[in-house]
LOKE-309926 format. One record per residue: chain; residue number from 1; x, y, z of N, C-alpha, C in turn. Coordinates in steps of 0.001 Angstrom, whole numbers, plus 524288, in hexadecimal, padded with zeros to 5 digits. Layout:
! residues N
<atom><chain>A</chain><n>NUM</n><n_X>X</n_X><n_Y>Y</n_Y><n_Z>Z</n_Z><ca_X>X</ca_X><ca_Y>Y</ca_Y><ca_Z>Z</ca_Z><c_X>X</c_X><c_Y>Y</c_Y><c_Z>Z</c_Z></atom>
...
***
This chain:
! residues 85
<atom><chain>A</chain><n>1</n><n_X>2D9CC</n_X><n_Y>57627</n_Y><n_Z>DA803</n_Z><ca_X>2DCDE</ca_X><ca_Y>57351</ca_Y><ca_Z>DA42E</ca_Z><c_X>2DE70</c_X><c_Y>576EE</c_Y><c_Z>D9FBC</c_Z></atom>
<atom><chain>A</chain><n>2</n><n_X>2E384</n_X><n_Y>575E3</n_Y><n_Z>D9CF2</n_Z><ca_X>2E56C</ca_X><ca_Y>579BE</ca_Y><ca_Z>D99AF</ca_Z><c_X>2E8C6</c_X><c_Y>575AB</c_Y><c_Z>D9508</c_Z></atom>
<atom><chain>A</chain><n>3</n><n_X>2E73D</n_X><n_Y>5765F</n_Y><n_Z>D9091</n_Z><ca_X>2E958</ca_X><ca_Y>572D3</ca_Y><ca_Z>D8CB5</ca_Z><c_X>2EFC0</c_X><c_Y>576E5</c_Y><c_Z>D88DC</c_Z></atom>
<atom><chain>A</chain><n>4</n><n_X>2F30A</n_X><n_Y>574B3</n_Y><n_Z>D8AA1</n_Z><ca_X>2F8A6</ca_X><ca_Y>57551</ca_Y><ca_Z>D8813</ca_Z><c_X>2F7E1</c_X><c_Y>572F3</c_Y><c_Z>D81F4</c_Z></atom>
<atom><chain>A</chain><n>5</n><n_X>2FAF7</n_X><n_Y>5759F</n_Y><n_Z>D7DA5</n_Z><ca_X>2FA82</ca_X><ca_Y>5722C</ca_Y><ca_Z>D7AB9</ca_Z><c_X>300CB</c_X><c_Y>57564</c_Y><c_Z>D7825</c_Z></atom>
<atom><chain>A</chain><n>6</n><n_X>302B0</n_X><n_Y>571DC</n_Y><n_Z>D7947</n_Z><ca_X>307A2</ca_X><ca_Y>57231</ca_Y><ca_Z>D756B</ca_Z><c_X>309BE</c_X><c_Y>57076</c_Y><c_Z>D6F71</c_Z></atom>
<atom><chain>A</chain><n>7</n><n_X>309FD</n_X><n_Y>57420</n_Y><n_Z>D6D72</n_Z><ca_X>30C98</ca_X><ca_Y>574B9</ca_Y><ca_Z>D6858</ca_Z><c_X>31078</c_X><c_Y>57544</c_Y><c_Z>D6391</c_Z></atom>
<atom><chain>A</chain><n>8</n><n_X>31203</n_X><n_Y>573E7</n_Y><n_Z>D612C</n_Z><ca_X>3168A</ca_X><ca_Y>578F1</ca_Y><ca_Z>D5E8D</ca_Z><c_X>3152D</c_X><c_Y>577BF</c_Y><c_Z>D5891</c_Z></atom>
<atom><chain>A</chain><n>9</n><n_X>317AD</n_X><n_Y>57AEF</n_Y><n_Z>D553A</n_Z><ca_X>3173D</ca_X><ca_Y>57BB2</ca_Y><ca_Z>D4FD7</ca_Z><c_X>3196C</c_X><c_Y>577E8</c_Y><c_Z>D4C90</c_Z></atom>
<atom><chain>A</chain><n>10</n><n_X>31D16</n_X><n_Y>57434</n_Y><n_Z>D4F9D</n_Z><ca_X>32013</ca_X><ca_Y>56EDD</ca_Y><ca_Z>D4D27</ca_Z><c_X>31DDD</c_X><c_Y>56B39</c_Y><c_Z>D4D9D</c_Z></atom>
<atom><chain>A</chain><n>11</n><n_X>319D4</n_X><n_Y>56AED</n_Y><n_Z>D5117</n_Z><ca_X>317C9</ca_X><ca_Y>564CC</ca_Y><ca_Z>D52DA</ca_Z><c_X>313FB</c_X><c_Y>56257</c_Y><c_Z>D4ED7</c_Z></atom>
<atom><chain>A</chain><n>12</n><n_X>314A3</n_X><n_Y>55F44</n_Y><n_Z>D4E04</n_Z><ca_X>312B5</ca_X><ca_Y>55B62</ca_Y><ca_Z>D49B8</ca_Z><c_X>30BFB</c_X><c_Y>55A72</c_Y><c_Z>D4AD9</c_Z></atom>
<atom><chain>A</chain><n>13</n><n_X>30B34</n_X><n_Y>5593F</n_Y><n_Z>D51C7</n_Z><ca_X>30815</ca_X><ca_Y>55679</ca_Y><ca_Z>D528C</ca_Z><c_X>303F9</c_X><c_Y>559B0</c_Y><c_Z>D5529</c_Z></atom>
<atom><chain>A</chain><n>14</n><n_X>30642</n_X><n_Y>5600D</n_Y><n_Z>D5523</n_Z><ca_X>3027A</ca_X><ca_Y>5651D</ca_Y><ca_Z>D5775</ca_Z><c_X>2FCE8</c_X><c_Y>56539</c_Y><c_Z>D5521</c_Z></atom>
<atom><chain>A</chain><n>15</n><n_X>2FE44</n_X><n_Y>56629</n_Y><n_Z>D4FB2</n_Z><ca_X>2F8A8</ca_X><ca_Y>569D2</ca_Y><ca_Z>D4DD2</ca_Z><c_X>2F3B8</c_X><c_Y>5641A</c_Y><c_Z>D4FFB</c_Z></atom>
<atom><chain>A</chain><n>16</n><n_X>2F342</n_X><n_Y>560D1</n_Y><n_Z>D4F55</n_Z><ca_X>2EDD0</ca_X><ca_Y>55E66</ca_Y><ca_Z>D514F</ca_Z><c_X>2EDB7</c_X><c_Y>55EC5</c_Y><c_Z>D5644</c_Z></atom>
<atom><chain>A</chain><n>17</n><n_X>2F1CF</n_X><n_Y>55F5D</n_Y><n_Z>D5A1F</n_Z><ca_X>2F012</ca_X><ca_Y>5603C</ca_Y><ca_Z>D5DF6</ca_Z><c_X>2EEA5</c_X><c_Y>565BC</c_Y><c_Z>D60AC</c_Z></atom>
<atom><chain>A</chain><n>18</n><n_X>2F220</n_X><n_Y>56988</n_Y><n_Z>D5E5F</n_Z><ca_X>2EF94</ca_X><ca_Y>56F38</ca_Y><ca_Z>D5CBC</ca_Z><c_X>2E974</c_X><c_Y>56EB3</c_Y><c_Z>D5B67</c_Z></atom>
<atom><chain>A</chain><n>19</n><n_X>2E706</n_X><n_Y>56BE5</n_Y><n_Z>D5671</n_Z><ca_X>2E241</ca_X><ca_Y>56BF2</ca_Y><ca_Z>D5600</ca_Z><c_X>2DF1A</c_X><c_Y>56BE4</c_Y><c_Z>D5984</c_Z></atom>
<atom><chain>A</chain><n>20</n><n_X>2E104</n_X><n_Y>5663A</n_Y><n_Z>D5CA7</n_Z><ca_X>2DC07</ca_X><ca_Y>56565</ca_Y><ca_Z>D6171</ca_Z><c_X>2DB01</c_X><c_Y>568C5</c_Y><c_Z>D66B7</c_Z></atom>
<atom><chain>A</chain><n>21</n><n_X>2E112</n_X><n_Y>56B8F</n_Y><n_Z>D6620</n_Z><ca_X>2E097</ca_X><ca_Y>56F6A</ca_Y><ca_Z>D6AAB</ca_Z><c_X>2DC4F</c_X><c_Y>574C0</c_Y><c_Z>D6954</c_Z></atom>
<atom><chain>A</chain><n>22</n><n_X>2DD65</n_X><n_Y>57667</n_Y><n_Z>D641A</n_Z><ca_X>2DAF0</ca_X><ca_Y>57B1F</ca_Y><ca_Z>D6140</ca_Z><c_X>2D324</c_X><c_Y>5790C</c_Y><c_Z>D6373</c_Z></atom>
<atom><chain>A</chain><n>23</n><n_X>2D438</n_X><n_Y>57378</n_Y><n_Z>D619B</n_Z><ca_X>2CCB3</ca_X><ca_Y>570C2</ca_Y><ca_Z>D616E</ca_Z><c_X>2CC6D</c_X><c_Y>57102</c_Y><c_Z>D6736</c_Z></atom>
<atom><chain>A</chain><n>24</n><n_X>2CF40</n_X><n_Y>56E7F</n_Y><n_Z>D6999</n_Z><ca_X>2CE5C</ca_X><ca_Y>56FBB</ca_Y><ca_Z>D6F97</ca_Z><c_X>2CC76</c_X><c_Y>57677</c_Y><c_Z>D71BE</c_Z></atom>
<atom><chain>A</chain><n>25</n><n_X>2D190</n_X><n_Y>57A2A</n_Y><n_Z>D6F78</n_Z><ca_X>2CFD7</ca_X><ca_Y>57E7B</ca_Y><ca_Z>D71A3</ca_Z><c_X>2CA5E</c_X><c_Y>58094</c_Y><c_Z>D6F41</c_Z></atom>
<atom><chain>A</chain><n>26</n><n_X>2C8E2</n_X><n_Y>57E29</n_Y><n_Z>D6A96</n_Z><ca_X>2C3A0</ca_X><ca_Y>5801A</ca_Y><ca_Z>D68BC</ca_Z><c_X>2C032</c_X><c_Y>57EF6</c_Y><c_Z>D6B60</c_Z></atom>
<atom><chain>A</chain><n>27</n><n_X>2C03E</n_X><n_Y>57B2B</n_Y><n_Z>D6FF6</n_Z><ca_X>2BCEA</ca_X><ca_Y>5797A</ca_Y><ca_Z>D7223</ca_Z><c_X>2BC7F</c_X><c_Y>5796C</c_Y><c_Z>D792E</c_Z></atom>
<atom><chain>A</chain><n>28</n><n_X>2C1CF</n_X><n_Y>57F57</n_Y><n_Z>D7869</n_Z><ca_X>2BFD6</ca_X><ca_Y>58120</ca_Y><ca_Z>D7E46</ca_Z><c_X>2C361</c_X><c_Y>5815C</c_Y><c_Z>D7FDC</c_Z></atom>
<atom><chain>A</chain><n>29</n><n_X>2C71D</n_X><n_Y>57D8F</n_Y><n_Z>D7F04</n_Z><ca_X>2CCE6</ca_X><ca_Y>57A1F</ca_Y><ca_Z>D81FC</ca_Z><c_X>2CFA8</c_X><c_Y>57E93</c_Y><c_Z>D8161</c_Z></atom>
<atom><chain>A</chain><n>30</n><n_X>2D35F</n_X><n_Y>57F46</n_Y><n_Z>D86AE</n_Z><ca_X>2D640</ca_X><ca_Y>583D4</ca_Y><ca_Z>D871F</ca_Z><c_X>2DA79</c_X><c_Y>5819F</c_Y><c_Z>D852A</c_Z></atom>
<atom><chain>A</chain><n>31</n><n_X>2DED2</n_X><n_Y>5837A</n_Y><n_Z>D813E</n_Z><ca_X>2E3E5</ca_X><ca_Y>5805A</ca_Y><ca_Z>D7F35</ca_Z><c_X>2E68F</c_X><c_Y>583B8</c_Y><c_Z>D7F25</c_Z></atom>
<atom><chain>A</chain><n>32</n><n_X>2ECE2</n_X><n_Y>58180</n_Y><n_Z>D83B8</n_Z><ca_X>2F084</ca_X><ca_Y>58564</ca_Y><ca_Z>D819A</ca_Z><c_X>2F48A</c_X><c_Y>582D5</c_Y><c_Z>D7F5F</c_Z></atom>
<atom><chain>A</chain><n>33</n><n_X>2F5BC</n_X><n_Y>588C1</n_Y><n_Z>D798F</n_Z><ca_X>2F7B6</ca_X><ca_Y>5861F</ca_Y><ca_Z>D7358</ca_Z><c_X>2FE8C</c_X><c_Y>5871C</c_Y><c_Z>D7747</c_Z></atom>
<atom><chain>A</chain><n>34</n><n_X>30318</n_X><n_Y>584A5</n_Y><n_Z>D77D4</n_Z><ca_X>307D1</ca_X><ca_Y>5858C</ca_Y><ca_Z>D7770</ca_Z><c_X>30B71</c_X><c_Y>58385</c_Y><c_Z>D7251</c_Z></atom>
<atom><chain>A</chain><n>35</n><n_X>30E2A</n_X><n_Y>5878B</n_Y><n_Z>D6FFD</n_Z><ca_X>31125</ca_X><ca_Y>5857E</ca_Y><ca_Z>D6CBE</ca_Z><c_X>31696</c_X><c_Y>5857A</c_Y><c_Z>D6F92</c_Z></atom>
<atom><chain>A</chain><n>36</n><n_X>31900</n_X><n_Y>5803F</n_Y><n_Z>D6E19</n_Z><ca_X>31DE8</ca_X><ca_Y>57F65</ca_Y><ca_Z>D702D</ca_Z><c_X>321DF</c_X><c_Y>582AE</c_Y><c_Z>D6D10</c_Z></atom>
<atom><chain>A</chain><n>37</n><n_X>3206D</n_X><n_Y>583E3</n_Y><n_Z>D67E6</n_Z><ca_X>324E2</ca_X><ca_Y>58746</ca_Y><ca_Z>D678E</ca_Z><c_X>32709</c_X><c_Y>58DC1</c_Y><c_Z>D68F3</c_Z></atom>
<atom><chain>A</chain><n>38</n><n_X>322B4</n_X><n_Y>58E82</n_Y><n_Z>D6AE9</n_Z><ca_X>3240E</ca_X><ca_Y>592B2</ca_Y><ca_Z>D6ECF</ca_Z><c_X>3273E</c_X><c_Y>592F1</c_Y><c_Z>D72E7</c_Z></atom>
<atom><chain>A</chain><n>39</n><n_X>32ABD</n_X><n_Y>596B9</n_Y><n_Z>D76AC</n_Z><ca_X>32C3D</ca_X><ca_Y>596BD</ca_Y><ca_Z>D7911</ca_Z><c_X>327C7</c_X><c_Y>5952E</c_Y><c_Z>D7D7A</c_Z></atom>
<atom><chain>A</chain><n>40</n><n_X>32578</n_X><n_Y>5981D</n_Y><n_Z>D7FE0</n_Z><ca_X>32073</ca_X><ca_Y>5952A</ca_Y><ca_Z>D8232</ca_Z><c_X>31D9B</c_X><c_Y>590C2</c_Y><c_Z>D82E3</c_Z></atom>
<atom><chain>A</chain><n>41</n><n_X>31D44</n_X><n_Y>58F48</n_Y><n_Z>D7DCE</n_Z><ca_X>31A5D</ca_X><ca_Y>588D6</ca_Y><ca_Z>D7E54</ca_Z><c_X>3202C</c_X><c_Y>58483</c_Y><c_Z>D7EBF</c_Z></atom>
<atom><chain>A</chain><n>42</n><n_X>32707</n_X><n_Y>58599</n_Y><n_Z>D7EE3</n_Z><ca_X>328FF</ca_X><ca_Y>583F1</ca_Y><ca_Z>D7FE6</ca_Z><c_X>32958</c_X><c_Y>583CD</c_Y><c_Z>D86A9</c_Z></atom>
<atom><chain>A</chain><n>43</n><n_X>329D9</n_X><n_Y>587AA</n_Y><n_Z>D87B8</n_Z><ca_X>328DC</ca_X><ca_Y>588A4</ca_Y><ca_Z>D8E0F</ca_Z><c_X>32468</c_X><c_Y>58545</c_Y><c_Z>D8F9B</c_Z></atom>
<atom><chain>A</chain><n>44</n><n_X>31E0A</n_X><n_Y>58734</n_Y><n_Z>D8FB5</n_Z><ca_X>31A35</ca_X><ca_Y>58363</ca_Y><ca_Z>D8F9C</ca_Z><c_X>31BBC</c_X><c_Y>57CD3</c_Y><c_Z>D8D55</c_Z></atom>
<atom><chain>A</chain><n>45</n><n_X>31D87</n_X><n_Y>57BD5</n_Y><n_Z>D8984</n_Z><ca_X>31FC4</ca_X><ca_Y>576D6</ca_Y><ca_Z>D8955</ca_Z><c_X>32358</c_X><c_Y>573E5</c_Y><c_Z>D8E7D</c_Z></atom>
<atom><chain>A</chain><n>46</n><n_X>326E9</n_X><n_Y>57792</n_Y><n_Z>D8F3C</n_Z><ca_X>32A68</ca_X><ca_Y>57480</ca_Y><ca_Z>D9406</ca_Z><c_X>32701</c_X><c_Y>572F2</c_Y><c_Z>D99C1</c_Z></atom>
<atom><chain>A</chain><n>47</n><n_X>324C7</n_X><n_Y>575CB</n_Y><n_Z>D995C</n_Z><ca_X>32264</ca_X><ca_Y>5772A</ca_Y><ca_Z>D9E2F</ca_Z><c_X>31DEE</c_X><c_Y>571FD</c_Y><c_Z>D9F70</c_Z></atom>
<atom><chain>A</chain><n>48</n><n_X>31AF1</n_X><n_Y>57056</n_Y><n_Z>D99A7</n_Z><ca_X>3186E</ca_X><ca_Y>56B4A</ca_Y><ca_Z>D99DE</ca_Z><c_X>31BD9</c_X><c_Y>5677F</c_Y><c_Z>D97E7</c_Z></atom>
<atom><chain>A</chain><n>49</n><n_X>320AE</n_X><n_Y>56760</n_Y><n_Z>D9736</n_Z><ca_X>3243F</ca_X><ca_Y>56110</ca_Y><ca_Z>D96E0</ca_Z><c_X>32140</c_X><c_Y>56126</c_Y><c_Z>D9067</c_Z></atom>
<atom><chain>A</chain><n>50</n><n_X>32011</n_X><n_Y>56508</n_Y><n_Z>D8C71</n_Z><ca_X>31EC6</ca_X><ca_Y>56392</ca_Y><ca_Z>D885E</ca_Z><c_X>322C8</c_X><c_Y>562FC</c_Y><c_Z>D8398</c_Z></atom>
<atom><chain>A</chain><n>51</n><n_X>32215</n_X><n_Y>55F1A</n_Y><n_Z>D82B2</n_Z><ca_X>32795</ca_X><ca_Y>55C1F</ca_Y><ca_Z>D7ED6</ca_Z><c_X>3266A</c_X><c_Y>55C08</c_Y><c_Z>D78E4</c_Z></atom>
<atom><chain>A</chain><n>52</n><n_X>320DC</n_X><n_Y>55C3B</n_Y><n_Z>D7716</n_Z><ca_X>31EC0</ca_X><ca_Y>55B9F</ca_Y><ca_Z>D7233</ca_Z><c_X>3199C</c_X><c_Y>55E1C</c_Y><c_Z>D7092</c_Z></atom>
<atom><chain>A</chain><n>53</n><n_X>31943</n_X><n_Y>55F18</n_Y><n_Z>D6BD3</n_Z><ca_X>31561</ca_X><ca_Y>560F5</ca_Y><ca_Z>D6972</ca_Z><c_X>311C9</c_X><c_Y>55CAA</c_Y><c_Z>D6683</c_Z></atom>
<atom><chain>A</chain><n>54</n><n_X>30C06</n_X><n_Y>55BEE</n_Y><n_Z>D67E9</n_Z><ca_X>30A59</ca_X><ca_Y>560E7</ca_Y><ca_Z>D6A1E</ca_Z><c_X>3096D</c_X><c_Y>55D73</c_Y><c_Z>D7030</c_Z></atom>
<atom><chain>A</chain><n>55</n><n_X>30842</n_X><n_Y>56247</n_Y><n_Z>D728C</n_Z><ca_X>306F4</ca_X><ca_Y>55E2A</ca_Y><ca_Z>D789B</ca_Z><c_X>30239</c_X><c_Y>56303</c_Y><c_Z>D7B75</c_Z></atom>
<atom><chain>A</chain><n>56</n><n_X>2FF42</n_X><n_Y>56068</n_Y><n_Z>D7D91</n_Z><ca_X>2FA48</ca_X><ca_Y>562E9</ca_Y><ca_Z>D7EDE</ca_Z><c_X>2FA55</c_X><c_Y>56162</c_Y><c_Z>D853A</c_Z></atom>
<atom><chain>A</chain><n>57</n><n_X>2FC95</n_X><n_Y>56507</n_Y><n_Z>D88E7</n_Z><ca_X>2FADF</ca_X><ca_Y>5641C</ca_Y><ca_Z>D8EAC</ca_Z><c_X>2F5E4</c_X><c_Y>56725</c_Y><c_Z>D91FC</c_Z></atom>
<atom><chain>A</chain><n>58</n><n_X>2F34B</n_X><n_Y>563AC</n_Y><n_Z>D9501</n_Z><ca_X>2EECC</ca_X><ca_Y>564C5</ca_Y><ca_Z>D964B</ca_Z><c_X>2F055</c_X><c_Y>56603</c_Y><c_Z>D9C04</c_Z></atom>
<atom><chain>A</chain><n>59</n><n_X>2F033</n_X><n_Y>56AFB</n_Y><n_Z>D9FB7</n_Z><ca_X>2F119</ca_X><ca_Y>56D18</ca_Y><ca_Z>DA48B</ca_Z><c_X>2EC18</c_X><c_Y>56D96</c_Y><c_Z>DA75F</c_Z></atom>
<atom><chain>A</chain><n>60</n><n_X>2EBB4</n_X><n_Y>56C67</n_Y><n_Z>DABDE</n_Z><ca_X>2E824</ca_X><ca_Y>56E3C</ca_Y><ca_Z>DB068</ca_Z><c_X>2E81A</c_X><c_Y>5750A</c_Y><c_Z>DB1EB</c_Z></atom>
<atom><chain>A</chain><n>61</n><n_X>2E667</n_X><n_Y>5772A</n_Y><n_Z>DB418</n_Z><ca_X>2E862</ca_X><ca_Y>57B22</ca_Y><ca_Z>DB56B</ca_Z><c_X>2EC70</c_X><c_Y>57E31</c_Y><c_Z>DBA03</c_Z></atom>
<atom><chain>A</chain><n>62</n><n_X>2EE13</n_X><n_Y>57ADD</n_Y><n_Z>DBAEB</n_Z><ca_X>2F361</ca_X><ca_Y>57B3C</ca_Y><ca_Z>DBDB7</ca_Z><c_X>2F810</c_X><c_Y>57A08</c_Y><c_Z>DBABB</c_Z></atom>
<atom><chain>A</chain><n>63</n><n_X>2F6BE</n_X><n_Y>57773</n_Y><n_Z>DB599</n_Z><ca_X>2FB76</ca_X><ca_Y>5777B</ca_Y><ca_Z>DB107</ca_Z><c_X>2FC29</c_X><c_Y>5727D</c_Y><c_Z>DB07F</c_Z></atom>
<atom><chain>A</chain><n>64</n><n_X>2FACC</n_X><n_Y>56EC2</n_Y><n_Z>DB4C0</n_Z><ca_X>2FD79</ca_X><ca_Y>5692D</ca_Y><ca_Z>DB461</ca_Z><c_X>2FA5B</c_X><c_Y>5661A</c_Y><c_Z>DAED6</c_Z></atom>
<atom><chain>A</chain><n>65</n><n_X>2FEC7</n_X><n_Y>56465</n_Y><n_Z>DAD2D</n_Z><ca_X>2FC4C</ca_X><ca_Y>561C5</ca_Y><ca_Z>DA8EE</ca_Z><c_X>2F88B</c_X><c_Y>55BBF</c_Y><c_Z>DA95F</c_Z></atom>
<atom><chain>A</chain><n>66</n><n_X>2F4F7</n_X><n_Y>55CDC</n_Y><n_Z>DA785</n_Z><ca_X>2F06E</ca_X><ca_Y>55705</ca_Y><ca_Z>DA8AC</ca_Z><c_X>2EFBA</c_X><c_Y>553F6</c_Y><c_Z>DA460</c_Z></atom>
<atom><chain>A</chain><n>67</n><n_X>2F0AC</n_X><n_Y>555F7</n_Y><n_Z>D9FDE</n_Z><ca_X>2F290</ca_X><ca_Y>551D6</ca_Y><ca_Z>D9A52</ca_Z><c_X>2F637</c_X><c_Y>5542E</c_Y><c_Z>D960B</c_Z></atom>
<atom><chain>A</chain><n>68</n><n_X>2F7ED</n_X><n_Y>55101</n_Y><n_Z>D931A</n_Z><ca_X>2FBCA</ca_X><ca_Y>55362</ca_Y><ca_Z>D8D55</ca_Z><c_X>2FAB2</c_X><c_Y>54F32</c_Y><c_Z>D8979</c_Z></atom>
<atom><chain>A</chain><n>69</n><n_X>2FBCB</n_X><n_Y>55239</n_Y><n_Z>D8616</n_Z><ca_X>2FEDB</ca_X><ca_Y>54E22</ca_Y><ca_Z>D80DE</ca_Z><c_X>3012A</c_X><c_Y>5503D</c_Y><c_Z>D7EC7</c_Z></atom>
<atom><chain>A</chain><n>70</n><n_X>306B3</n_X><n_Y>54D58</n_Y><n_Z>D7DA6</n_Z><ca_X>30B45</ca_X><ca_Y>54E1A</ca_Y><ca_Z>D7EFC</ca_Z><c_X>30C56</c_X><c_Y>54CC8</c_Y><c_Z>D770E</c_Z></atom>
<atom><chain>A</chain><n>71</n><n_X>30DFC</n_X><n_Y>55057</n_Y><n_Z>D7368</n_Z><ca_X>3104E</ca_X><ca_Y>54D87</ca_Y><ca_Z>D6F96</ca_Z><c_X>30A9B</c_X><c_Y>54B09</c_Y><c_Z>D6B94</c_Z></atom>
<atom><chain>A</chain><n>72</n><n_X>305C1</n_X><n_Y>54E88</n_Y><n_Z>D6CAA</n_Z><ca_X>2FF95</ca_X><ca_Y>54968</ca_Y><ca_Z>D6C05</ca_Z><c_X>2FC5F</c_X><c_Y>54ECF</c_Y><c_Z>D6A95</c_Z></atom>
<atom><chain>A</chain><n>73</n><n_X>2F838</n_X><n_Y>54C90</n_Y><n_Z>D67FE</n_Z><ca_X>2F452</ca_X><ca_Y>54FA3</ca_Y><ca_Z>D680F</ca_Z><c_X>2F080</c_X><c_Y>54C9A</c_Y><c_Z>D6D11</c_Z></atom>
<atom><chain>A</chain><n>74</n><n_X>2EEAC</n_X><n_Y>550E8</n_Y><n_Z>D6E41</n_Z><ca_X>2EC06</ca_X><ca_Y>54E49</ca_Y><ca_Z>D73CB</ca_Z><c_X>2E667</c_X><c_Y>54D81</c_Y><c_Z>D730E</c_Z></atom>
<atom><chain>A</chain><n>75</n><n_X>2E49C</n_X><n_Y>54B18</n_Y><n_Z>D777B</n_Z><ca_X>2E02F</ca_X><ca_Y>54A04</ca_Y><ca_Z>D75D1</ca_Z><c_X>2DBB7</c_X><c_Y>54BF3</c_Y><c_Z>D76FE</c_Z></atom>
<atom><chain>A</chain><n>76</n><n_X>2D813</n_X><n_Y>54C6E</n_Y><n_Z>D739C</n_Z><ca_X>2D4A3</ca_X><ca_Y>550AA</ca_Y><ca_Z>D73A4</ca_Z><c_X>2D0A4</c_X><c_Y>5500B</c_Y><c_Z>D7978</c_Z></atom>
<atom><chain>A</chain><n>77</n><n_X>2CD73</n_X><n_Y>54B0D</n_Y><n_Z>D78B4</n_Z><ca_X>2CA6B</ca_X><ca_Y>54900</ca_Y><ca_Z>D7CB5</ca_Z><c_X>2CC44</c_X><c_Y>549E2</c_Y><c_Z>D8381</c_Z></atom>
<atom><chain>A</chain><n>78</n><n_X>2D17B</n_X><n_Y>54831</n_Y><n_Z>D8334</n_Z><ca_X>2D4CC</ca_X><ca_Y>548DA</ca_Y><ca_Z>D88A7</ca_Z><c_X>2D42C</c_X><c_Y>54E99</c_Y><c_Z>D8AE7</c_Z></atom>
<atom><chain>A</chain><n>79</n><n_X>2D72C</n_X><n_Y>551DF</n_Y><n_Z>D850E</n_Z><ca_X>2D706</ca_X><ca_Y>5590C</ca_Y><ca_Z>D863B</ca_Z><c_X>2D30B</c_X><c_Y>55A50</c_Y><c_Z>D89E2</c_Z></atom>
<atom><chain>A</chain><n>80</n><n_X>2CE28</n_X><n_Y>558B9</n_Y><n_Z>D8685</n_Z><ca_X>2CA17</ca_X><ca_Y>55C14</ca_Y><ca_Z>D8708</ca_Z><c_X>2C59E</c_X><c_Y>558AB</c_Y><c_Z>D8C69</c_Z></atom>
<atom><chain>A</chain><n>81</n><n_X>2C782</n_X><n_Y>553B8</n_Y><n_Z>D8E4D</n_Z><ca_X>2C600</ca_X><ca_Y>551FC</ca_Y><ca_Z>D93D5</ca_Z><c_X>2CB02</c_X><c_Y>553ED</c_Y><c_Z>D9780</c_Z></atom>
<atom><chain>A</chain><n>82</n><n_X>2CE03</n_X><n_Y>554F3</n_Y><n_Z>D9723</n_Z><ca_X>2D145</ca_X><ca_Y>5581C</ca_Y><ca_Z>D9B42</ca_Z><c_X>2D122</c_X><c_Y>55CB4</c_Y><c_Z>D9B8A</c_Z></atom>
<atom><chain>A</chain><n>83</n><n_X>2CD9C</n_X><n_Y>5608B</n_Y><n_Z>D98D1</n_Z><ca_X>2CB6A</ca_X><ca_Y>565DF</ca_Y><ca_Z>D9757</ca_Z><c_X>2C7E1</c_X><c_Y>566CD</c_Y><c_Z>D9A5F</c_Z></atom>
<atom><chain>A</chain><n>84</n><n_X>2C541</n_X><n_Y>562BA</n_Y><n_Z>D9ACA</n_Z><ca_X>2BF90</ca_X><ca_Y>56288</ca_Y><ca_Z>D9D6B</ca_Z><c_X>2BF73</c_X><c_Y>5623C</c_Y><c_Z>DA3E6</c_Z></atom>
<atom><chain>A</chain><n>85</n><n_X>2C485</n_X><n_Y>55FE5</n_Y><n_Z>DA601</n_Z><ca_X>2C6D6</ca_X><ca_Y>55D7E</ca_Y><ca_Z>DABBA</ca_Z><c_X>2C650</c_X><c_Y>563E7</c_Y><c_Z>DAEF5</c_Z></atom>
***
């Protein structure tokens, strides 16, 4: 499992969900940071149908995605029992 977490510097509703990713990675959780305003995290954006900030997708390791939140801060409890799978 591999945690996406998408970003950008405009989004209103990032930094708390930035927080919980930062508390997550303190606690082991592998998180990868994309900022959408990069050329890159725009690419990585298309590629997951990602439309809004912030949005946090959770991948298997074959890439397929197994949860998101979409536009949300996500939720902590969920993260970290689909971490464990």
């Amino acid at each position: 499992m591999a945690i996406k977490f998408f970003s950008n510097s405009h989004c209103p509703n990032c930094p708390p969900a930035k927080k919980l990713m930062r508390e997550l990675e303190a606690e082991g959780m592998k998180i990868e940071y994309i900022d959408t305003d990069s050329v890159d995290g725009m690419v990585e954006s298309s590629l997951h149908m990602v439309q809004g900030t912030p949005t946090t997708i959770v991948v298997d390791g074959a890439g397929n995605e197994v949860e998101s939140w979409r536009g949300q801060v996500p939720d902590k409890a969920k993260l970290v029992e689909l971490e464990k799978k």
